[in-house]
MIVEXFI-86351 format. One line per field, with one value per atom (N, C-alpha, C): residue in three letters; residue number from 0; x, y, z; atom name. Coordinates in pm, whole numbers, always signed. Layout:
! residues N
r	ala | ...
k	NUM | ...
east	X | ...
north	Y | ...
up	Z | ...
a	CA | ...
! end
This chain:
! residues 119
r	unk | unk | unk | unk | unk | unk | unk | unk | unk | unk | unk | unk | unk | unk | unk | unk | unk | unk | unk | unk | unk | unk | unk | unk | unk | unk | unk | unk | unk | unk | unk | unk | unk | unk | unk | unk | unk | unk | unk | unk | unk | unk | unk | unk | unk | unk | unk | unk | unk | unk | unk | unk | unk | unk | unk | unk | unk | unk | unk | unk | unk | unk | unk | unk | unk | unk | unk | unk | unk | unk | unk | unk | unk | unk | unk | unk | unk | unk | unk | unk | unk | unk | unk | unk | unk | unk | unk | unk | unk | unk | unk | unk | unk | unk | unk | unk | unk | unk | unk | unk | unk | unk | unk | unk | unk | unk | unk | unk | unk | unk | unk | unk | unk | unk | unk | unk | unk | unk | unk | unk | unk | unk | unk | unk | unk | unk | unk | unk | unk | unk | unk | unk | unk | unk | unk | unk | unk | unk | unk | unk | unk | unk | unk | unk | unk | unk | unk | unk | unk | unk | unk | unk | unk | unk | unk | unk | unk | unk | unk | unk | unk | unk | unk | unk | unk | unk | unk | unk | unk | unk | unk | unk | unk | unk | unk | unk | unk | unk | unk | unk | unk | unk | unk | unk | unk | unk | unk | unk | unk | unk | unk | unk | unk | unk | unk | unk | unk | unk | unk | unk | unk | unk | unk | unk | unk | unk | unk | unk | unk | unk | unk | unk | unk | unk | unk | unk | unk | unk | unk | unk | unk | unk | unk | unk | unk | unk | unk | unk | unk | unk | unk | unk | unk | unk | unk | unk | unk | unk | unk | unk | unk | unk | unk | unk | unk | unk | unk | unk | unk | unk | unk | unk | unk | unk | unk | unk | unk | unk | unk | unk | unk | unk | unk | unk | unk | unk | unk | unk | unk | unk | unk | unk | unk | unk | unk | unk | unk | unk | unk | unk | unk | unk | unk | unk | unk | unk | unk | unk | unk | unk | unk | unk | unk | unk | unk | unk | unk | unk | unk | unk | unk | unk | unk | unk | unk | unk | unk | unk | unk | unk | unk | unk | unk | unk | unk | unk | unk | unk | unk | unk | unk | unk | unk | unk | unk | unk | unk | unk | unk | unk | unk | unk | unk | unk | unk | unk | unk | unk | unk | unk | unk | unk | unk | unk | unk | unk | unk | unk | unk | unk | unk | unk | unk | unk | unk | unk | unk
k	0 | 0 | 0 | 1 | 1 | 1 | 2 | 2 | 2 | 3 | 3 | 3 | 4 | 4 | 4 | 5 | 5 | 5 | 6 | 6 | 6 | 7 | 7 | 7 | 8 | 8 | 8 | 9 | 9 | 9 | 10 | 10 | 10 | 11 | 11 | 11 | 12 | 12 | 12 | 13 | 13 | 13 | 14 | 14 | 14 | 15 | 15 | 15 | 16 | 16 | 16 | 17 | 17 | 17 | 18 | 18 | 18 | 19 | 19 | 19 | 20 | 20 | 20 | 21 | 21 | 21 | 22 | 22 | 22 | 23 | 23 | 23 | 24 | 24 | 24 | 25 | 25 | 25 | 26 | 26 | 26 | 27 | 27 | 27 | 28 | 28 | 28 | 29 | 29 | 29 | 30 | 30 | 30 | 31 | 31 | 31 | 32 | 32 | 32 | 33 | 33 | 33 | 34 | 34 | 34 | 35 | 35 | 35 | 36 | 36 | 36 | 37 | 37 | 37 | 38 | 38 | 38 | 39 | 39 | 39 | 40 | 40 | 40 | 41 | 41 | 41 | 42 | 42 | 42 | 43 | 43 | 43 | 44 | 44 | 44 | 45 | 45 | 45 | 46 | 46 | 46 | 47 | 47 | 47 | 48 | 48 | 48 | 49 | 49 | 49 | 50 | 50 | 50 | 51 | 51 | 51 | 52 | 52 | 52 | 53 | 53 | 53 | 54 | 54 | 54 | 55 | 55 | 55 | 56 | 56 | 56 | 57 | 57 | 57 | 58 | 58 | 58 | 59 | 59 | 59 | 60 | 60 | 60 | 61 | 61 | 61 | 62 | 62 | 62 | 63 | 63 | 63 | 64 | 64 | 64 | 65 | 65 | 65 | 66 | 66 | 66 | 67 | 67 | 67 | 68 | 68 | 68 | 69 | 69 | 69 | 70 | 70 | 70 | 71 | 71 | 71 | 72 | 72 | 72 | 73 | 73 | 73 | 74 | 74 | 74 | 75 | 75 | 75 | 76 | 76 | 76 | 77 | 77 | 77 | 78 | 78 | 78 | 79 | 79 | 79 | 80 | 80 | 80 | 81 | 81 | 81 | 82 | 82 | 82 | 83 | 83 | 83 | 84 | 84 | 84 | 85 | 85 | 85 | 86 | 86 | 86 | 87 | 87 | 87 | 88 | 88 | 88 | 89 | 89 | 89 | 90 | 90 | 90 | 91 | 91 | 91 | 92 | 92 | 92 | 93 | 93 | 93 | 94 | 94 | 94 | 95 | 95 | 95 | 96 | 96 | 96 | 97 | 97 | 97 | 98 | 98 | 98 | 99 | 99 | 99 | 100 | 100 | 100 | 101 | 101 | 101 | 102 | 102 | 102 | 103 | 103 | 103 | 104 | 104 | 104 | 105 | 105 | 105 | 106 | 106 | 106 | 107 | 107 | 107 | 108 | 108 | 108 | 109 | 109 | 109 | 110 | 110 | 110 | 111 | 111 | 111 | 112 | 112 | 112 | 113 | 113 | 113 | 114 | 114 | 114 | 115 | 115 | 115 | 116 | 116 | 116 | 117 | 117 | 117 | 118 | 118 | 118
east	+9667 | +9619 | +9734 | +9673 | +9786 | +9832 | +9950 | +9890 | +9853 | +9769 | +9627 | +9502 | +9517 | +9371 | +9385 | +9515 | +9536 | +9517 | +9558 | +9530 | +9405 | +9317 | +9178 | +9094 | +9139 | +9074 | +9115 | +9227 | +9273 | +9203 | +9180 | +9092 | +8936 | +8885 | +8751 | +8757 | +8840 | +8858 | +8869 | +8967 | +8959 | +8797 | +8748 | +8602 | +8530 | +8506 | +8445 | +8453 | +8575 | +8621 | +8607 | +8608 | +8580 | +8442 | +8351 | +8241 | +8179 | +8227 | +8197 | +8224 | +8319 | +8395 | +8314 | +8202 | +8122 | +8131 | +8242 | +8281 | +8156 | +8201 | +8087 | +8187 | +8199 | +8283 | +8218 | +8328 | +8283 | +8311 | +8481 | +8533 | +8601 | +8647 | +8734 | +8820 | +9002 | +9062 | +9046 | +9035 | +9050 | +9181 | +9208 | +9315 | +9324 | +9403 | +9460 | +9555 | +9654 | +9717 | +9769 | +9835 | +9848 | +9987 | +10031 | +10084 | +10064 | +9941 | +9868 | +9700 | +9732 | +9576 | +9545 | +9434 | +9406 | +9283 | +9346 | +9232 | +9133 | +9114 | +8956 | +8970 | +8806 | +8810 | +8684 | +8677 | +8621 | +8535 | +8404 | +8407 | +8349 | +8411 | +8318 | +8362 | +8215 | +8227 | +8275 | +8233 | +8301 | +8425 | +8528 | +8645 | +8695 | +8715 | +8765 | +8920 | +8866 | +8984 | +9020 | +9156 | +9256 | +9321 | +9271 | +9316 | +9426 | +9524 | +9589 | +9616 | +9557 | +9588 | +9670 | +9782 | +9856 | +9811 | +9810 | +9808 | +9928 | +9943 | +10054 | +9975 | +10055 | +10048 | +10119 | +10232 | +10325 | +10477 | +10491 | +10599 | +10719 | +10755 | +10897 | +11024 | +10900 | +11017 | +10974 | +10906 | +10855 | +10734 | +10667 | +10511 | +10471 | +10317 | +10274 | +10274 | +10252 | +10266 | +10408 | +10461 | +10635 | +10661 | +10537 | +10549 | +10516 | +10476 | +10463 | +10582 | +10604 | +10723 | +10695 | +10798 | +10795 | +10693 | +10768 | +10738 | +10596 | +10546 | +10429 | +10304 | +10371 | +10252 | +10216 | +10323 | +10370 | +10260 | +10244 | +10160 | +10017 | +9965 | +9857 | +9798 | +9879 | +9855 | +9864 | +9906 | +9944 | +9724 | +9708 | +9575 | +9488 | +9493 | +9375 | +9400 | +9468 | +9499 | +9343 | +9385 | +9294 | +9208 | +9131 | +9023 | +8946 | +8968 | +8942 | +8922 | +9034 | +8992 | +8906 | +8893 | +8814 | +8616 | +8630 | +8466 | +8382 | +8278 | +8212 | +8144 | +8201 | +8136 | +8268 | +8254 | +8340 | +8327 | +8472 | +8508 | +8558 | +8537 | +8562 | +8718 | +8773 | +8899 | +8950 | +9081 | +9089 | +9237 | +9252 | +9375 | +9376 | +9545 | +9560 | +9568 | +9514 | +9514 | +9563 | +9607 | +9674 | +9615 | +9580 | +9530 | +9642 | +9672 | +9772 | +9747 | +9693 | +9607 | +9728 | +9718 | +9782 | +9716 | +9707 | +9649 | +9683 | +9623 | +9710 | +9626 | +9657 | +9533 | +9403 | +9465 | +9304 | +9222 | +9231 | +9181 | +9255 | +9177 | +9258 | +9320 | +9451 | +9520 | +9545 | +9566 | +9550 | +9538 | +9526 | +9457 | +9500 | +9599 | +9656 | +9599 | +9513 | +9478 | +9584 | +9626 | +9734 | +9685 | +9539 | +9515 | +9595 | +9574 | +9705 | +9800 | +9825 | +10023 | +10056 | +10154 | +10242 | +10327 | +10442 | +10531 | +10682
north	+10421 | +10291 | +10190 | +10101 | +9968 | +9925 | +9849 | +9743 | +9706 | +9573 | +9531 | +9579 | +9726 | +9758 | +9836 | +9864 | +9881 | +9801 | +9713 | +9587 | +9563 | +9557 | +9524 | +9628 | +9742 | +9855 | +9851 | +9819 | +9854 | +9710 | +9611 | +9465 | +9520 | +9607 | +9647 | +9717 | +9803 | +9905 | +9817 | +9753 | +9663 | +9537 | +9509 | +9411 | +9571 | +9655 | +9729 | +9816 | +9779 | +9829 | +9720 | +9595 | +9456 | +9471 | +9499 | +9505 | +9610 | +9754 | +9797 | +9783 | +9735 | +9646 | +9512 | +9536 | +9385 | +9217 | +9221 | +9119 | +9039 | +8957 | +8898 | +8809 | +8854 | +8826 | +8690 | +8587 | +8477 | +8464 | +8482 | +8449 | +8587 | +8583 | +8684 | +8602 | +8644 | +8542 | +8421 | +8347 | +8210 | +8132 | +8070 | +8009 | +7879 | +7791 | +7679 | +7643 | +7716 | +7657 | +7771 | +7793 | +7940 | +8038 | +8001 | +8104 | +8126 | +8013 | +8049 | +8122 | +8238 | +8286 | +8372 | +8414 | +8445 | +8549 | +8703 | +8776 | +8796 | +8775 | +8780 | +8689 | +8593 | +8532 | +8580 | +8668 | +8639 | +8606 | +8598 | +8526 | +8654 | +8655 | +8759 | +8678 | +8657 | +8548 | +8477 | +8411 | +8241 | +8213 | +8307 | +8332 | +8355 | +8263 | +8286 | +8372 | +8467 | +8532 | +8510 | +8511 | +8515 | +8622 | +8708 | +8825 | +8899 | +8926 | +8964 | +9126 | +9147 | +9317 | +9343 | +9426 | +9498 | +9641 | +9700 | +9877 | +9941 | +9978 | +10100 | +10280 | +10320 | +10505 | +10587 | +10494 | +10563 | +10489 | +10557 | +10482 | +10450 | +10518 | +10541 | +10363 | +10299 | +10194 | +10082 | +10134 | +10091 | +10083 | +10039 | +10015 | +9931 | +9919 | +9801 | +9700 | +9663 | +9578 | +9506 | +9587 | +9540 | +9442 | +9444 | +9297 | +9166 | +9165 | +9053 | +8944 | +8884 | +8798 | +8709 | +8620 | +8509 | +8353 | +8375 | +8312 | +8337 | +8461 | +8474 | +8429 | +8464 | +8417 | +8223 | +8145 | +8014 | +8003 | +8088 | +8032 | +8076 | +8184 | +8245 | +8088 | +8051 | +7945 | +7851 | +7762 | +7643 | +7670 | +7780 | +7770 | +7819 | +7904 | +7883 | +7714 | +7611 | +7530 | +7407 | +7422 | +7381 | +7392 | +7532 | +7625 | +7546 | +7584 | +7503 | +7324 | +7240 | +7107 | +7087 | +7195 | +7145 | +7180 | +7255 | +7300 | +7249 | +7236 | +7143 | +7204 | +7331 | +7415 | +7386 | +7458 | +7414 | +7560 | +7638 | +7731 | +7763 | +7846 | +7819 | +7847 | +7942 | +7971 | +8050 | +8033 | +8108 | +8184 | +8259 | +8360 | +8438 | +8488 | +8554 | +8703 | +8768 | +8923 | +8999 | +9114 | +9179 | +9342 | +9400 | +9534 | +9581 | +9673 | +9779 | +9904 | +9934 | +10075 | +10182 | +10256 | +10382 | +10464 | +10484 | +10568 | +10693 | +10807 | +10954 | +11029 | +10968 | +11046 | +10962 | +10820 | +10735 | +10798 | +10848 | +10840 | +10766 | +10708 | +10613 | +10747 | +10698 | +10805 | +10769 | +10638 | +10556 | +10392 | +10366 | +10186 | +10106 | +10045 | +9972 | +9831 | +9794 | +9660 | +9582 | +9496 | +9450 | +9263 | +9219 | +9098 | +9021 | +8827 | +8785 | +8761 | +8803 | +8784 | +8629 | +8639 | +8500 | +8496 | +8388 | +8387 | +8430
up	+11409 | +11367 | +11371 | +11438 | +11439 | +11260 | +11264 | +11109 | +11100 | +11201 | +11196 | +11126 | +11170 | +11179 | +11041 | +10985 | +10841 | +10793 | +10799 | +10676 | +10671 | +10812 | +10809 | +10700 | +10713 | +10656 | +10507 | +10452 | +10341 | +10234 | +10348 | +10251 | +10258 | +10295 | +10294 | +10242 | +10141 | +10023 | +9957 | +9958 | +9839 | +9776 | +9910 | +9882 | +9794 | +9829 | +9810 | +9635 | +9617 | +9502 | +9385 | +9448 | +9386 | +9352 | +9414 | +9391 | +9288 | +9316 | +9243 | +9055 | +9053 | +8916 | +8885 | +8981 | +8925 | +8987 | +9069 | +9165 | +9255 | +9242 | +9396 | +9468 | +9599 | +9718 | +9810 | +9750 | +9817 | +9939 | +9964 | +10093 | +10131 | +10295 | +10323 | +10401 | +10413 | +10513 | +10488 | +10360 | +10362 | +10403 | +10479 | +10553 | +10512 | +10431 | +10432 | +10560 | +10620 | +10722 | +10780 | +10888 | +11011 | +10896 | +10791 | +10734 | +10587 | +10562 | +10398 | +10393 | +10404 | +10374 | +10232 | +10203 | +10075 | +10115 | +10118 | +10172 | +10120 | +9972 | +9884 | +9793 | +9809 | +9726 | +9661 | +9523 | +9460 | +9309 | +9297 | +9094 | +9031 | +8914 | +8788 | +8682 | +8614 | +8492 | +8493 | +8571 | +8662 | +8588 | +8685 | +8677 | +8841 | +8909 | +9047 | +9045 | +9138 | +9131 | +9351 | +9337 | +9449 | +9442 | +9544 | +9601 | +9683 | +9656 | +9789 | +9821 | +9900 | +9921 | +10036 | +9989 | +10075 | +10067 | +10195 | +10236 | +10282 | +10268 | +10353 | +10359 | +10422 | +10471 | +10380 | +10344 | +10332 | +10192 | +10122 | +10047 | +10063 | +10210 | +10232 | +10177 | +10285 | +10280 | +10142 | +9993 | +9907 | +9889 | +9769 | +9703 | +9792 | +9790 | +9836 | +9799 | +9664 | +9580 | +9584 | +9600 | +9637 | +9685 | +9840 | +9938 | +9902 | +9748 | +9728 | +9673 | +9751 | +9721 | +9624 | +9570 | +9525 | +9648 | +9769 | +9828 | +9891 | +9895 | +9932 | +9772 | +9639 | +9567 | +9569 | +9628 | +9612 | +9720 | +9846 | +9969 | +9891 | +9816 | +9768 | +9702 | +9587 | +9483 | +9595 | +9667 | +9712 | +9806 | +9881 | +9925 | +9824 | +9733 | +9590 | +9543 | +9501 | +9466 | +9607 | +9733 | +9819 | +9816 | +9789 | +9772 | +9617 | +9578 | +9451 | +9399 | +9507 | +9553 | +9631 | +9714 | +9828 | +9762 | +9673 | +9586 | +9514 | +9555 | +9461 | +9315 | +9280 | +9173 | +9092 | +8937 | +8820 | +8781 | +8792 | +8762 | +8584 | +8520 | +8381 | +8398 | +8541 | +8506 | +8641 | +8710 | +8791 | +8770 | +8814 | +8869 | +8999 | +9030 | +9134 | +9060 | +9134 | +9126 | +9299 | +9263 | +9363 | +9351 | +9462 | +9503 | +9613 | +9582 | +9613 | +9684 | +9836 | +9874 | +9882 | +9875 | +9924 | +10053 | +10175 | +10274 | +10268 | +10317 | +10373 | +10439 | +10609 | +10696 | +10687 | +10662 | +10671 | +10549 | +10440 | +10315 | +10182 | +10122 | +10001 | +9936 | +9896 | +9785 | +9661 | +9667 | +9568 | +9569 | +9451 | +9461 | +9341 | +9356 | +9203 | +9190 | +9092 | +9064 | +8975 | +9000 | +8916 | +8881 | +8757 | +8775 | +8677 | +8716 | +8651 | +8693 | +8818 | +8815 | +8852 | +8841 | +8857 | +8932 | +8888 | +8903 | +8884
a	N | CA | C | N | CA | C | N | CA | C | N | CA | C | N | CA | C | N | CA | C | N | CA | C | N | CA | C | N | CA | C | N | CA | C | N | CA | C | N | CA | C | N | CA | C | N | CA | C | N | CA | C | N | CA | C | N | CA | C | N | CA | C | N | CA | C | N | CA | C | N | CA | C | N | CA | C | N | CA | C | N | CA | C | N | CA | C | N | CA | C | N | CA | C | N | CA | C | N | CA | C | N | CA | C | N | CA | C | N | CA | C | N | CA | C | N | CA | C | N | CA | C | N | CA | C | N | CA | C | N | CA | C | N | CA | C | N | CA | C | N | CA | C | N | CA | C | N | CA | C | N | CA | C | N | CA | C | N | CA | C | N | CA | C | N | CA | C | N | CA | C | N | CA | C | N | CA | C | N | CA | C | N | CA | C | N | CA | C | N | CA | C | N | CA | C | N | CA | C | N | CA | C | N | CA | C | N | CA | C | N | CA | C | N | CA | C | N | CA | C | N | CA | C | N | CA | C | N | CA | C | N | CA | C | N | CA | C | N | CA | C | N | CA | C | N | CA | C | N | CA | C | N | CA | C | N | CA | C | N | CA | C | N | CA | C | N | CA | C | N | CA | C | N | CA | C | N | CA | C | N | CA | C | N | CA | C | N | CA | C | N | CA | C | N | CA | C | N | CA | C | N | CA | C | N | CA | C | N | CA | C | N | CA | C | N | CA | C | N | CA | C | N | CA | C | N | CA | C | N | CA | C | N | CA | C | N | CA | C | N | CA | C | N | CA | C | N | CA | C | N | CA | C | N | CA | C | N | CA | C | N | CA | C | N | CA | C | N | CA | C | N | CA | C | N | CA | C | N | CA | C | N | CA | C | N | CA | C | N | CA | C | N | CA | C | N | CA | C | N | CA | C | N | CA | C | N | CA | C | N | CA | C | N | CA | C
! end
């Protein structure tokens, strides 16, 4: 499997896991500009949540969660921030949340939800 086709796979564990937790999946790939996207957008108890999931195979070169930079939550917020101007609905509240896959042999090994984070 390419990383492509990981990442593709590891955000469809994650919609899927969203859902089962009660989620309803508004957007996928929402793009503000060619290096701000936001792979799930979505509400439970009109509470918009901003998603970002990283996958990996493997831990060698760190967690998944790991990849989230400073500078990558600044691009997350700067297009939830758009996402949210650009809507004509009234959210009671939003946050970024982060999903974490683990692969081994193309089966989930594990899955860290981590909602809330910041800065």
């Amino acid at each position: 499997m390419t990383n492509k086709t990981i990442g593709k796979y590891g955000e469809e564990i994650a919609q899927n896991f969203l859902i089962k937790k009660g989620y309803k999946i508004l957007e996928t790939n929402y793009r503000y500009s060619k290096i701000a996207e936001i792979d799930i957008i979505a509400l439970k108890s009109n509470i918009l949540h901003f998603v970002e999931v990283k996958t990996r195979t493997q831990e060698y070169f760190g967690k998944a969660l790991e990849a989230i930079t400073p500078a990558k939550l600044n691009q997350i917020y700067s297009c939830a921030m758009k996402y949210i101007n650009s809507s004509n609905k009234a959210y009671k509240a939003y946050q970024i949340d982060a999903i974490g896959i683990l692969l081994e042999k193309n089966e989930i090994k594990k899955i860290d939800f981590i909602e809330n984070i910041s800065l």
